[in-house]
gemmi code that builds the backbone of each chain (N, CA, C; Angstrom):
import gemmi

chains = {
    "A": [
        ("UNK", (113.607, 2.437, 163.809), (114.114, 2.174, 162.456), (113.326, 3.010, 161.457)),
        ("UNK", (113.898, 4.162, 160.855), (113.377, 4.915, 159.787), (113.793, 4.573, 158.312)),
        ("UNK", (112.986, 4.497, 157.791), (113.685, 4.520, 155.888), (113.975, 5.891, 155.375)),
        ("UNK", (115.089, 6.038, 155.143), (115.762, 7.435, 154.497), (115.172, 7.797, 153.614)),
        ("UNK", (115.010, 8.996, 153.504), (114.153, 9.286, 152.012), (115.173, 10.723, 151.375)),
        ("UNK", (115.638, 10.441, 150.344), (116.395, 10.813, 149.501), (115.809, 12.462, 148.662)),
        ("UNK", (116.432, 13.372, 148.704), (115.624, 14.647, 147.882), (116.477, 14.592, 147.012)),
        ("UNK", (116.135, 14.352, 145.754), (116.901, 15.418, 144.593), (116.074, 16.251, 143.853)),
        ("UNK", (116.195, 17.442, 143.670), (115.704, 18.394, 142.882), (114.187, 18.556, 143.776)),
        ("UNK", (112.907, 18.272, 142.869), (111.763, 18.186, 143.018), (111.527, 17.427, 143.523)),
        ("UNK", (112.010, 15.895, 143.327), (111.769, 14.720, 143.560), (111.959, 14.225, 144.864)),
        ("UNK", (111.625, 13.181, 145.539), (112.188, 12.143, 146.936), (112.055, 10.648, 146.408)),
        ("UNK", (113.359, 10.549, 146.457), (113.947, 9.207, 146.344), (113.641, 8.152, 147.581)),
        ("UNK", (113.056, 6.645, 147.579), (113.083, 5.944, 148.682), (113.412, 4.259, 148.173)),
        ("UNK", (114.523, 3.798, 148.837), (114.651, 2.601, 148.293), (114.110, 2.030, 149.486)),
        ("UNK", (113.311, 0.809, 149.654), (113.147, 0.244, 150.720), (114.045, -1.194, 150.619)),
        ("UNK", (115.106, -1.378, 151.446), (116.303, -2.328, 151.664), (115.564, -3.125, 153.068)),
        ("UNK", (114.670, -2.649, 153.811), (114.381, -3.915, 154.832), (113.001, -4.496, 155.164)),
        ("UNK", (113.230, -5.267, 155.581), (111.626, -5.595, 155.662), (111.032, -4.725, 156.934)),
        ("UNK", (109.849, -4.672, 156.011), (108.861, -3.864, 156.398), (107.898, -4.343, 157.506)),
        ("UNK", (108.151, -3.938, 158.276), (106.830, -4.335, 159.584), (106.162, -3.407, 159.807)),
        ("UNK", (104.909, -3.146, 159.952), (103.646, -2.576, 160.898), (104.276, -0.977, 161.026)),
        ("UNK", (105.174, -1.016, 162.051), (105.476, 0.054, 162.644), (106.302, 0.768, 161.569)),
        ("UNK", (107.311, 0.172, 161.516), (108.479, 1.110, 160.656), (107.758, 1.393, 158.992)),
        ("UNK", (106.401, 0.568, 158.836), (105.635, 1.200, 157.064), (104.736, 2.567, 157.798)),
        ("UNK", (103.920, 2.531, 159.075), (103.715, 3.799, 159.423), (104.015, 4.661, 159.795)),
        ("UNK", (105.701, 4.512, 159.887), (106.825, 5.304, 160.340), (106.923, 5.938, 159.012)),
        ("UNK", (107.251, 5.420, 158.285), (107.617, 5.859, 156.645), (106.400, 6.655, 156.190)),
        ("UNK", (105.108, 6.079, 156.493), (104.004, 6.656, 155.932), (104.433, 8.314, 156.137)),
        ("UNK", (104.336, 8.416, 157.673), (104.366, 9.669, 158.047), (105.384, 10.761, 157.950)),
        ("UNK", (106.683, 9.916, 157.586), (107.861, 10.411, 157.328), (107.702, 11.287, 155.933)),
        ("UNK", (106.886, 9.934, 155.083), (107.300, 10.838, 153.809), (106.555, 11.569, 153.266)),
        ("UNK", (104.921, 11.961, 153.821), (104.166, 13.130, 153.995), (104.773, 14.269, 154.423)),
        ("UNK", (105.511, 13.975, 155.507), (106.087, 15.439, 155.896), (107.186, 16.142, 155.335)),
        ("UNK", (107.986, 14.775, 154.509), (109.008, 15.585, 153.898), (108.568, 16.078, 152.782)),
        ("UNK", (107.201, 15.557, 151.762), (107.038, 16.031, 150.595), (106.378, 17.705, 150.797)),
        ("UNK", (105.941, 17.974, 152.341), (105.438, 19.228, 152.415), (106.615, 19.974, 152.667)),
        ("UNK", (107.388, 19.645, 153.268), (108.962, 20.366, 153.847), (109.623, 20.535, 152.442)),
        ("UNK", (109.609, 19.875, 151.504), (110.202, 20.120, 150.431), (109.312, 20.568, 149.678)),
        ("UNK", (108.340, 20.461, 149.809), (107.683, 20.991, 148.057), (107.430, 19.876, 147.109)),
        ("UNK", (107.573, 18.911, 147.056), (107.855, 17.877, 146.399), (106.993, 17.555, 145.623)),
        ("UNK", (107.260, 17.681, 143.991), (106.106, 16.989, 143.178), (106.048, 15.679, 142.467)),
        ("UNK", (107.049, 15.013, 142.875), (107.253, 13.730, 142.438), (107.947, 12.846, 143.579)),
        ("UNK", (107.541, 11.996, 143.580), (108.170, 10.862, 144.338), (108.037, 9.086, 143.844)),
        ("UNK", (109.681, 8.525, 144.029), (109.854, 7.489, 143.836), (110.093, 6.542, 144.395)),
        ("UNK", (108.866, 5.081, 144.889), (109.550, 4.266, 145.963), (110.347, 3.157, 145.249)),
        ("UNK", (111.026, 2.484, 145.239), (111.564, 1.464, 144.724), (111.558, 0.048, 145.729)),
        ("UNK", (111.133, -0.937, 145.414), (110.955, -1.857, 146.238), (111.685, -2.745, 145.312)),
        ("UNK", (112.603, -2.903, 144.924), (113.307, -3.876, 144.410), (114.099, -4.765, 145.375)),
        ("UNK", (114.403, -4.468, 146.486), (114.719, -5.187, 148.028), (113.931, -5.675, 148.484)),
        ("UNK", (112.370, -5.353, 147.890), (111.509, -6.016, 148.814), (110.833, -7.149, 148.831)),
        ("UNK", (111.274, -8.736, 149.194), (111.007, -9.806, 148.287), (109.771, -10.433, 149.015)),
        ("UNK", (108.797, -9.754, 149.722), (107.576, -10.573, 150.434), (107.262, -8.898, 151.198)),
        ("UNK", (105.503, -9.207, 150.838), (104.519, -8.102, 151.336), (103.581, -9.278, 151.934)),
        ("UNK", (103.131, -8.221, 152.895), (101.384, -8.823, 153.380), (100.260, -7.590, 153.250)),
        ("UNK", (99.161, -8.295, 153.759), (98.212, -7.605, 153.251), (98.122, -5.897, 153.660)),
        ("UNK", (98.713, -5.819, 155.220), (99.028, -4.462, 155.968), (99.600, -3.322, 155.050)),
        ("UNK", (101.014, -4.071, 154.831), (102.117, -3.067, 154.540), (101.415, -2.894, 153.298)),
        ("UNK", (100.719, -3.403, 152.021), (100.020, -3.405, 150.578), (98.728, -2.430, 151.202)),
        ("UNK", (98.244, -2.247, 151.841), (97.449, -1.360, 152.429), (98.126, 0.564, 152.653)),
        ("UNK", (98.818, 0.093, 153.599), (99.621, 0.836, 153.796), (100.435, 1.781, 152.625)),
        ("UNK", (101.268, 0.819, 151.782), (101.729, 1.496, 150.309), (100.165, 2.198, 149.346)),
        ("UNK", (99.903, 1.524, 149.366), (98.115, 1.997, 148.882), (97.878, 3.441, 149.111)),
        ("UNK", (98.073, 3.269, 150.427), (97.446, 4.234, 151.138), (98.288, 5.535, 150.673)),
        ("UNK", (99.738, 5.255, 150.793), (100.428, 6.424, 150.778), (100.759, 7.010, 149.651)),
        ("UNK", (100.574, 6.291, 148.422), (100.175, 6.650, 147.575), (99.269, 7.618, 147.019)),
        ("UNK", (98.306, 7.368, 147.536), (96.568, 7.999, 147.645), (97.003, 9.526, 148.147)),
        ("UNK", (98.008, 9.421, 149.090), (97.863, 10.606, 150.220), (98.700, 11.692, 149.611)),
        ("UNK", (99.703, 11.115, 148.899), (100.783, 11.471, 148.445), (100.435, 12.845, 147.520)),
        ("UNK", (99.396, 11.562, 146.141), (98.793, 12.096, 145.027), (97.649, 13.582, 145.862)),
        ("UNK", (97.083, 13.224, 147.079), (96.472, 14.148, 147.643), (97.447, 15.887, 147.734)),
        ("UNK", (98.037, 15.206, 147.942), (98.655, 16.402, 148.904), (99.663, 17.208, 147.609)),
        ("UNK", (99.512, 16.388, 145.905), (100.148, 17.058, 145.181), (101.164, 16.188, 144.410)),
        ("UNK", (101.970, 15.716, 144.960), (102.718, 14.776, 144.685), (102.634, 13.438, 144.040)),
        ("UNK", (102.840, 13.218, 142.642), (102.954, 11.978, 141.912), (103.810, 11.112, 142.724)),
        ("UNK", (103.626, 9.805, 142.177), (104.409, 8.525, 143.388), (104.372, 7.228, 141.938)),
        ("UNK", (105.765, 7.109, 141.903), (105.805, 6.050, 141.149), (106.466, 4.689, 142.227)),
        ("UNK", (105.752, 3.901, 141.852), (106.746, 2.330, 142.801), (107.468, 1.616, 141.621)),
        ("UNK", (108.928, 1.329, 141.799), (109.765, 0.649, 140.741), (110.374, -0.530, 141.448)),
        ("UNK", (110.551, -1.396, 140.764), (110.842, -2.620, 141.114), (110.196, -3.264, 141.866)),
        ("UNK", (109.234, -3.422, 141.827), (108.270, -4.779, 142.122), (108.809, -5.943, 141.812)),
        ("UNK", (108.990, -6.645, 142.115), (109.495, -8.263, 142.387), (108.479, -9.263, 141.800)),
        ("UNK", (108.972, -10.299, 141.273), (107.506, -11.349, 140.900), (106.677, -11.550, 142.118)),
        ("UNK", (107.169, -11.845, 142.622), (106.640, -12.119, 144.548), (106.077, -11.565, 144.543)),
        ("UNK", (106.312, -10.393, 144.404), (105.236, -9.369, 145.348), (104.209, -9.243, 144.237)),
        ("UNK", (104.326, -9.136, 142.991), (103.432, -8.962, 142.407), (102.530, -10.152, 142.552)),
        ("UNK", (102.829, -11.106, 142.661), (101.872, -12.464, 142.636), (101.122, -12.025, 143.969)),
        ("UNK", (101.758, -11.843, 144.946), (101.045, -11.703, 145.827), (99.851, -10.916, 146.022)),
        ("UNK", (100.200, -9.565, 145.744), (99.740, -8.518, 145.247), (98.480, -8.413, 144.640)),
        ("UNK", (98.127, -9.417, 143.486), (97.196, -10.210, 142.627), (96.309, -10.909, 143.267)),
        ("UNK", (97.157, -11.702, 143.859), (96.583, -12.503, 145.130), (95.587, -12.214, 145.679)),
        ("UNK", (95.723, -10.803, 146.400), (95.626, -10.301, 147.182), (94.117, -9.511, 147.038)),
        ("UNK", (93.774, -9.259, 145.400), (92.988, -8.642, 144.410), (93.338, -7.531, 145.036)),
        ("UNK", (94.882, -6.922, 145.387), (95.130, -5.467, 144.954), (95.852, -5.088, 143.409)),
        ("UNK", (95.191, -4.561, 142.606), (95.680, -4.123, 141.312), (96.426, -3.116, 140.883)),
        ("UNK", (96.683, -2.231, 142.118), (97.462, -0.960, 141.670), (97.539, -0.049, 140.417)),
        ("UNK", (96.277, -0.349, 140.265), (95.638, -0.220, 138.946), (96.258, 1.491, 138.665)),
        ("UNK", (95.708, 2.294, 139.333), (95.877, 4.101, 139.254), (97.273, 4.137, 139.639)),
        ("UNK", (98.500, 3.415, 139.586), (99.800, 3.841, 140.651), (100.961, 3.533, 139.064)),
        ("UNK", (101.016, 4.396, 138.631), (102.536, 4.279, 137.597), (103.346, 3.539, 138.402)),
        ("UNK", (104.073, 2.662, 137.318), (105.030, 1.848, 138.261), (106.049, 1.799, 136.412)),
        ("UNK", (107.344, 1.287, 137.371), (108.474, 0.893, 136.111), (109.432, 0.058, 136.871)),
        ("UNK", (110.578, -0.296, 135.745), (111.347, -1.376, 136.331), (112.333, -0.932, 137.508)),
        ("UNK", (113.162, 0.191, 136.974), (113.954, 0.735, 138.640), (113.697, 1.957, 138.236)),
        ("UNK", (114.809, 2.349, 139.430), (114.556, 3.862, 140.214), (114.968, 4.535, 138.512)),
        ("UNK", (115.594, 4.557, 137.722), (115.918, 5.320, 136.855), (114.633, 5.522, 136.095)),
        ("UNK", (114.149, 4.480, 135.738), (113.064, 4.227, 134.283), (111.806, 5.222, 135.393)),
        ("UNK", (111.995, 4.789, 136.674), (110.687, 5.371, 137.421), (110.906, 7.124, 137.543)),
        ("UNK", (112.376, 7.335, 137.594), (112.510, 9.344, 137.534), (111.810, 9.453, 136.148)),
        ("UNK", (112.365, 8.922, 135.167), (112.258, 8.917, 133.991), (110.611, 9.360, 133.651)),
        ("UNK", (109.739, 8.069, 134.067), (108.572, 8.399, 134.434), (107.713, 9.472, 134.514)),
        ("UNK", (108.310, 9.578, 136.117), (107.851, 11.096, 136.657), (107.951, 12.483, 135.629)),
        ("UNK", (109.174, 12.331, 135.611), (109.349, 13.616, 134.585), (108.320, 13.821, 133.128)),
        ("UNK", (108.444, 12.945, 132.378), (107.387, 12.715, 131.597), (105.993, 13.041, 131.782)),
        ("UNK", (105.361, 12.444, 132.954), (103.975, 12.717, 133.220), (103.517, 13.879, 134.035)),
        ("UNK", (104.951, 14.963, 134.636), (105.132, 15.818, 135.437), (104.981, 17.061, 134.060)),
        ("UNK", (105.514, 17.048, 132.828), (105.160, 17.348, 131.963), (104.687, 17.547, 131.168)),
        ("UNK", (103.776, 16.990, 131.112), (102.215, 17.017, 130.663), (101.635, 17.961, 130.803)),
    ],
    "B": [
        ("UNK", (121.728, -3.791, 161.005), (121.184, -2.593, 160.323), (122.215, -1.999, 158.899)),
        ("UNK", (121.529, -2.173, 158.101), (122.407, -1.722, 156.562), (121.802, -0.356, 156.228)),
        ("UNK", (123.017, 0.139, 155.751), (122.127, 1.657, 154.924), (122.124, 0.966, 153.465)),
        ("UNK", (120.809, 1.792, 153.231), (120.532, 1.671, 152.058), (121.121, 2.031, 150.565)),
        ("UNK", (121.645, 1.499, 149.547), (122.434, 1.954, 148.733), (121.879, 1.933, 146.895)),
        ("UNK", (121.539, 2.836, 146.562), (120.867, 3.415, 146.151), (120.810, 3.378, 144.239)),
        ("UNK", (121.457, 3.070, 143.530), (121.724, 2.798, 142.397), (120.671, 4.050, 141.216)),
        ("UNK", (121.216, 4.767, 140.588), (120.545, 5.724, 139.423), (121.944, 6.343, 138.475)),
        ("UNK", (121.331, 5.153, 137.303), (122.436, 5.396, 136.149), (123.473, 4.760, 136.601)),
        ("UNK", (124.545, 5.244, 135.941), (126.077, 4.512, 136.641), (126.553, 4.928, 138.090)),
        ("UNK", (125.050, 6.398, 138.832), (125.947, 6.261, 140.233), (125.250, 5.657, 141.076)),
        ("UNK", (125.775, 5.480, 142.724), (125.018, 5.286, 143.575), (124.887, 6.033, 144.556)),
        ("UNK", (123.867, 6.349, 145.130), (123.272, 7.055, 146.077), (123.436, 6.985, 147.429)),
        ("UNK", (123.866, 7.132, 148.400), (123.855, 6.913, 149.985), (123.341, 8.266, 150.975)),
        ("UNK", (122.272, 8.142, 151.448), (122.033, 9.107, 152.234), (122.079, 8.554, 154.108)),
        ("UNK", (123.216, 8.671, 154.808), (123.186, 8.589, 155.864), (122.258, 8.727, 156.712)),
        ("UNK", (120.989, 8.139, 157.175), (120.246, 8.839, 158.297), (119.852, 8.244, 159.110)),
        ("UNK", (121.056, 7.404, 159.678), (121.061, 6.575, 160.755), (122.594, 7.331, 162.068)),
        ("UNK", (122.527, 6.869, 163.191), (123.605, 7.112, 164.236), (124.584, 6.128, 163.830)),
        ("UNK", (125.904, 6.331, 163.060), (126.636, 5.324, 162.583), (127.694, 4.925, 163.717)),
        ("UNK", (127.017, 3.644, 163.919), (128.171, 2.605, 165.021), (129.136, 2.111, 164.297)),
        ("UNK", (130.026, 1.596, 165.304), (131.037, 1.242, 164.289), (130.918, -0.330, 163.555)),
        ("UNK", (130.237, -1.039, 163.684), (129.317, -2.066, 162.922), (128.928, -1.802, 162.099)),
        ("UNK", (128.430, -0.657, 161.795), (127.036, -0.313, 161.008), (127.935, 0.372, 159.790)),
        ("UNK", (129.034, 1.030, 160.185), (129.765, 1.517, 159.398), (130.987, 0.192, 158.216)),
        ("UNK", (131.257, -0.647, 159.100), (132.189, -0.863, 158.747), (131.755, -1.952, 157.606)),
        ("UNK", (130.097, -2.515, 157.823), (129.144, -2.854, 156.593), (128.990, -2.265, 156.052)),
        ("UNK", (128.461, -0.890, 156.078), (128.537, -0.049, 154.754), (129.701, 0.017, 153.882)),
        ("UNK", (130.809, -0.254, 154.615), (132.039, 0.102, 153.606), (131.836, -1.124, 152.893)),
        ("UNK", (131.514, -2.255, 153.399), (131.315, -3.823, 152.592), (130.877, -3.613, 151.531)),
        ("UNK", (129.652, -2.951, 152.039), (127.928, -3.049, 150.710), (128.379, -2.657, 149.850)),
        ("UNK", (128.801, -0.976, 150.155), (129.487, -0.154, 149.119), (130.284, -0.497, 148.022)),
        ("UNK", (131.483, -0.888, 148.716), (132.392, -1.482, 147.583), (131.808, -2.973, 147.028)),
        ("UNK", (130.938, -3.725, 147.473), (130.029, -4.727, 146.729), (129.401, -4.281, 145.807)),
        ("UNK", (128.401, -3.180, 145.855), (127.718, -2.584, 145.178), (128.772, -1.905, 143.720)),
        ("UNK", (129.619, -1.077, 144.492), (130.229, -0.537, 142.859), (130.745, -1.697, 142.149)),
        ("UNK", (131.276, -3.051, 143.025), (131.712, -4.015, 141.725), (130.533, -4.401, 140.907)),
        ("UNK", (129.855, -5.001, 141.566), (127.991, -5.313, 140.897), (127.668, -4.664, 140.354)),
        ("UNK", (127.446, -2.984, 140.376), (126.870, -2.350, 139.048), (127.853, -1.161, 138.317)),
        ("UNK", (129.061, -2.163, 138.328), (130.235, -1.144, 137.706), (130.116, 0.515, 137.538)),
        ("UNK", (129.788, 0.760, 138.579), (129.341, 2.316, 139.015), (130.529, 3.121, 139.325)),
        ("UNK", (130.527, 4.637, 138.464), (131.951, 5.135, 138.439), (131.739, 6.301, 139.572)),
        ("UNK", (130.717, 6.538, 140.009), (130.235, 7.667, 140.559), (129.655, 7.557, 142.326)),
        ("UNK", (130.011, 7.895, 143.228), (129.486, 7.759, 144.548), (128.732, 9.187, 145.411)),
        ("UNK", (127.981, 9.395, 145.824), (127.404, 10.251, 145.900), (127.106, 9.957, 147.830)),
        ("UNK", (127.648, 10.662, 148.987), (127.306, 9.490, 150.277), (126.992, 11.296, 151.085)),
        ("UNK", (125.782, 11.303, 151.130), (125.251, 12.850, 151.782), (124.979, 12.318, 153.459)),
        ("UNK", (125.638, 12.766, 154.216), (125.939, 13.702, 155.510), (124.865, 14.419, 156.091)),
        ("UNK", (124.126, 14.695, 155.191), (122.974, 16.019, 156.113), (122.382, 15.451, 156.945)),
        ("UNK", (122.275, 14.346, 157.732), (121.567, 13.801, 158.859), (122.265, 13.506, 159.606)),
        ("UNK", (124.070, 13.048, 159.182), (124.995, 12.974, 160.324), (125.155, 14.628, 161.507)),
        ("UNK", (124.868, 14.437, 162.707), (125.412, 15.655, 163.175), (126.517, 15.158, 164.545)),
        ("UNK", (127.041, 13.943, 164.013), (128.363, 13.523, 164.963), (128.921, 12.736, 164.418)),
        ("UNK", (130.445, 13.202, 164.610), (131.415, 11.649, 164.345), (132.459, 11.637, 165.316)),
        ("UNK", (132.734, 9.786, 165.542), (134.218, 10.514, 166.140), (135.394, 9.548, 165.198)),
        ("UNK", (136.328, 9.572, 165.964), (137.378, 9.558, 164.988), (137.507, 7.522, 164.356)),
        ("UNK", (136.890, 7.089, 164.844), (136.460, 5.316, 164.230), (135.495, 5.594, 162.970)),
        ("UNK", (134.179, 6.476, 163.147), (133.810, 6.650, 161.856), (134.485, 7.157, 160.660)),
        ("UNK", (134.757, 8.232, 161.012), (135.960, 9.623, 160.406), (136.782, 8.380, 159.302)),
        ("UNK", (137.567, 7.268, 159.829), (138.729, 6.987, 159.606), (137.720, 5.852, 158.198)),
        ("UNK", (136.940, 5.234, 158.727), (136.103, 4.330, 157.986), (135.432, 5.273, 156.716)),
        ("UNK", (134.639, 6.116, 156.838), (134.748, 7.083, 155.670), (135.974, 7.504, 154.640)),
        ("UNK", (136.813, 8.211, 155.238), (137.700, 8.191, 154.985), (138.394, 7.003, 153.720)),
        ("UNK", (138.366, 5.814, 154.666), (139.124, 4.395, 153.621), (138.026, 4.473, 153.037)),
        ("UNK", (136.745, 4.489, 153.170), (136.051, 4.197, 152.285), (135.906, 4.981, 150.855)),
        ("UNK", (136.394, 6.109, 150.692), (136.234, 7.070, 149.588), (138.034, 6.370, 148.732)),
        ("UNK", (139.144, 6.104, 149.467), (139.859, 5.788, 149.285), (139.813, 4.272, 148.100)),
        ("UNK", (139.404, 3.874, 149.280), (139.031, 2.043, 148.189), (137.984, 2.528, 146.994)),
        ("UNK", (136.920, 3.217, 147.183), (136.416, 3.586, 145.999), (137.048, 3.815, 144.883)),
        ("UNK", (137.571, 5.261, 145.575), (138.481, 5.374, 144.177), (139.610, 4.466, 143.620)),
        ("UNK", (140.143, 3.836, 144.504), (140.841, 2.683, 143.648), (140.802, 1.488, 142.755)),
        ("UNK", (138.585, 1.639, 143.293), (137.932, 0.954, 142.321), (137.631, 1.328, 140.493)),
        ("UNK", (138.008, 3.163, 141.018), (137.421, 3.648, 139.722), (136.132, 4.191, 139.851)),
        ("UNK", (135.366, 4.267, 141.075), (134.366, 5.075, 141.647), (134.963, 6.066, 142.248)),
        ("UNK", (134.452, 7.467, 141.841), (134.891, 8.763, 142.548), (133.906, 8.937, 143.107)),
        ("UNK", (134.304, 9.319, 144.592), (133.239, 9.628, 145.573), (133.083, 10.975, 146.071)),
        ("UNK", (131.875, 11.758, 146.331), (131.777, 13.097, 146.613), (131.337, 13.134, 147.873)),
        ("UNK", (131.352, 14.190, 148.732), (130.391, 13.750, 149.959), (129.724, 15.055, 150.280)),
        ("UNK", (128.425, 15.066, 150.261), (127.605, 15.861, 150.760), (126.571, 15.793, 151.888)),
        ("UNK", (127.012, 17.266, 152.511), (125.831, 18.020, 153.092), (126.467, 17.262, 154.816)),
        ("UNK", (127.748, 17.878, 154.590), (128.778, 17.933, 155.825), (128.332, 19.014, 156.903)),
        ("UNK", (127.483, 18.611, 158.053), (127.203, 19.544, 158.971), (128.429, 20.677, 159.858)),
        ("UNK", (127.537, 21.866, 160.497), (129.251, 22.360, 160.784), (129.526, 21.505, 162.092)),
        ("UNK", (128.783, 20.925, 162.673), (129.535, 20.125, 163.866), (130.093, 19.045, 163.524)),
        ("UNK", (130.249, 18.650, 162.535), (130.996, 17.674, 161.557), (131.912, 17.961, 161.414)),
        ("UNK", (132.252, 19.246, 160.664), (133.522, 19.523, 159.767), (134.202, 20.453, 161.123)),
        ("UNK", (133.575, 20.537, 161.900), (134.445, 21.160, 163.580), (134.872, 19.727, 163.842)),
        ("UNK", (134.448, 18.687, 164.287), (135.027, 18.070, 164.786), (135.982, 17.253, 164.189)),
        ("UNK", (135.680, 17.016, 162.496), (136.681, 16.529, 161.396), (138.225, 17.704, 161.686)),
        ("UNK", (138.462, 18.771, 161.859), (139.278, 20.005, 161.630), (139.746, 19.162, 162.968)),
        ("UNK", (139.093, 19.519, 164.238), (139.545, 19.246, 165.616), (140.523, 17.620, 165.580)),
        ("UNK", (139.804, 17.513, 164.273), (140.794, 15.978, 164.731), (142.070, 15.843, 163.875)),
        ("UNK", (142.162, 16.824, 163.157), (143.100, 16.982, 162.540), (143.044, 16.034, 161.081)),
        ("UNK", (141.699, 16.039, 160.176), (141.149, 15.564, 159.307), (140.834, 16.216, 158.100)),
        ("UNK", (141.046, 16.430, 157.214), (140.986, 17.797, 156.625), (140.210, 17.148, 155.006)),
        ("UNK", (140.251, 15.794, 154.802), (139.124, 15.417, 153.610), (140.159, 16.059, 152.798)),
        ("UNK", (141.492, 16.707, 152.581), (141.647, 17.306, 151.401), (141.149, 16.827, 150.089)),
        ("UNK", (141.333, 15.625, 149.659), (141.729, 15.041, 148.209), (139.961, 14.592, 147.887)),
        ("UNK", (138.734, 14.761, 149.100), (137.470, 14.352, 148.987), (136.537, 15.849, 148.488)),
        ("UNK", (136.295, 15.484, 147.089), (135.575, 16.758, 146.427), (134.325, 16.443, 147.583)),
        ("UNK", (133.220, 18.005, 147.802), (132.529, 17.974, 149.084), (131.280, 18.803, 148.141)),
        ("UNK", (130.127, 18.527, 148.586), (129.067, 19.846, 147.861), (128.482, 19.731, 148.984)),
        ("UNK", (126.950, 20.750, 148.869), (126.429, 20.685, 149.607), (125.228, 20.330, 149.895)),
        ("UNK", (124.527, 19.406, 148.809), (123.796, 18.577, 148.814), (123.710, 17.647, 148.187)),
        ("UNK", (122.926, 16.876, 147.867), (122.763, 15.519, 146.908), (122.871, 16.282, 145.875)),
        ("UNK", (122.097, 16.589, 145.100), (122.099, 17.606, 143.736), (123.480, 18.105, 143.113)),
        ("UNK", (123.579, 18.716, 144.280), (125.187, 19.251, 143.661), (126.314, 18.547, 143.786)),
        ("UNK", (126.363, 17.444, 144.289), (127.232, 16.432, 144.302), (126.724, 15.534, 142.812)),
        ("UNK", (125.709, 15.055, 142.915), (125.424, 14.638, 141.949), (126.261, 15.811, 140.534)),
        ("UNK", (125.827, 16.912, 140.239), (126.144, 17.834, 139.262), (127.626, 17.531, 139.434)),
        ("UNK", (128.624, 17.763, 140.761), (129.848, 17.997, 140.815), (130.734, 16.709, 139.967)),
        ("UNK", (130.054, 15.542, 140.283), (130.305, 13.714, 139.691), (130.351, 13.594, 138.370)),
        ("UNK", (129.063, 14.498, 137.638), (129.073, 14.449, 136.377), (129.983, 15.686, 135.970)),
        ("UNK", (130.069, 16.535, 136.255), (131.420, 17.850, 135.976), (132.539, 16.986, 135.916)),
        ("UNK", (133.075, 16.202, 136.825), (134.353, 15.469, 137.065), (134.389, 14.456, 136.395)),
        ("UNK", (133.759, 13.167, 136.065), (133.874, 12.115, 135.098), (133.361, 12.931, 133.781)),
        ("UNK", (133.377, 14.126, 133.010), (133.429, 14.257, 131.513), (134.685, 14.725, 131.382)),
        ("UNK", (135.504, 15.334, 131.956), (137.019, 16.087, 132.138), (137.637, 14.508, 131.507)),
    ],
}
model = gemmi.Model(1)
for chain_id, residues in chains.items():
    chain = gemmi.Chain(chain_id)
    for i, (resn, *xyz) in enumerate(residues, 1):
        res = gemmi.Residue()
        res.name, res.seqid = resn, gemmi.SeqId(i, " ")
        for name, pos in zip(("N", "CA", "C"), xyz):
            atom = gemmi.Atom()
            atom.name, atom.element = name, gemmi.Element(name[0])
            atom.pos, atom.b_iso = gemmi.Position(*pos), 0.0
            res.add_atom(atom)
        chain.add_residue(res)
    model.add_chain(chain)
structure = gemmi.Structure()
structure.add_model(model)
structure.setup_entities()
């Protein structure tokens, strides 16, 4: 089970629609490293508005790919965060403090572009 | 297994990158037309570049599916039609006439907005 990851322009689009287990978030991890080098990619958007429950792994994991993302060049906004997850999230004392985030995938291109412009 | 459906602005997004069974398909046509009633979306955007087979049960489900769209008032484009696709679409005597086609997300996207300002 792979999560599609979407190119437009500069950008990679990713909605995540299923729940996330272990395997298929380090499936994605690696997926979407390779496509942001295959493309060039200087922006990327995950949207988790499908995603109504995280644990501590997969919040690791998003963390992470984030981090790797911004490494390798590529801005990463997450849109639609859920109350859930954010409570959890909190919970969790992860703050996502350094990670732009907005309400959906639009406000989050929106985002990108803006701070891609700078 | 659902594909993911994708929402930015009034269109929605579908990037195929799964082996579409005929289950898998015949939910997407569900989601789909769920989705354009839910976010009164005039625009469909359903990219191909990961399909590199169909046979004629998918073909026909695509097909209705661009059909019912548009009868919703969603115009649907389809991009990034492989050539072992559009060989075996021809071979079957399928020809997409009346389905505007680009050749990627981007330009489908561009082609959607060309066509809903006319």
């Amino acid at each position: 089970m792979r999560i599609p990851i979407l190119k437009l322009k500069q950008y990679l689009l990713i909605s995540i629609q299923v729940e996330l287990d272990d395997q298929t978030a380090l499936q994605f991890q690696e997926d979407l490293l390779n496509k942001i080098h295959e493309e060039e990619s200087i922006g990327v958007v995950i949207d988790l508005t499908s995603v109504d429950m995280i644990d501590s792994f997969i919040a690791k994991v998003l963390g992470d790919v984030v981090d790797m993302s911004n490494m390798m060049g590529a801005r990463v906004v997450l849109t639609g965060i859920q109350p859930s997850v954010a409570i959890t999230l909190i919970d969790m004392g992860i703050k996502l403090e350094e990670v732009p985030t907005a309400l959906d995938l639009e406000q989050g291109l929106a985002k990108l572009q803006m701070e891609l412009e700078v």
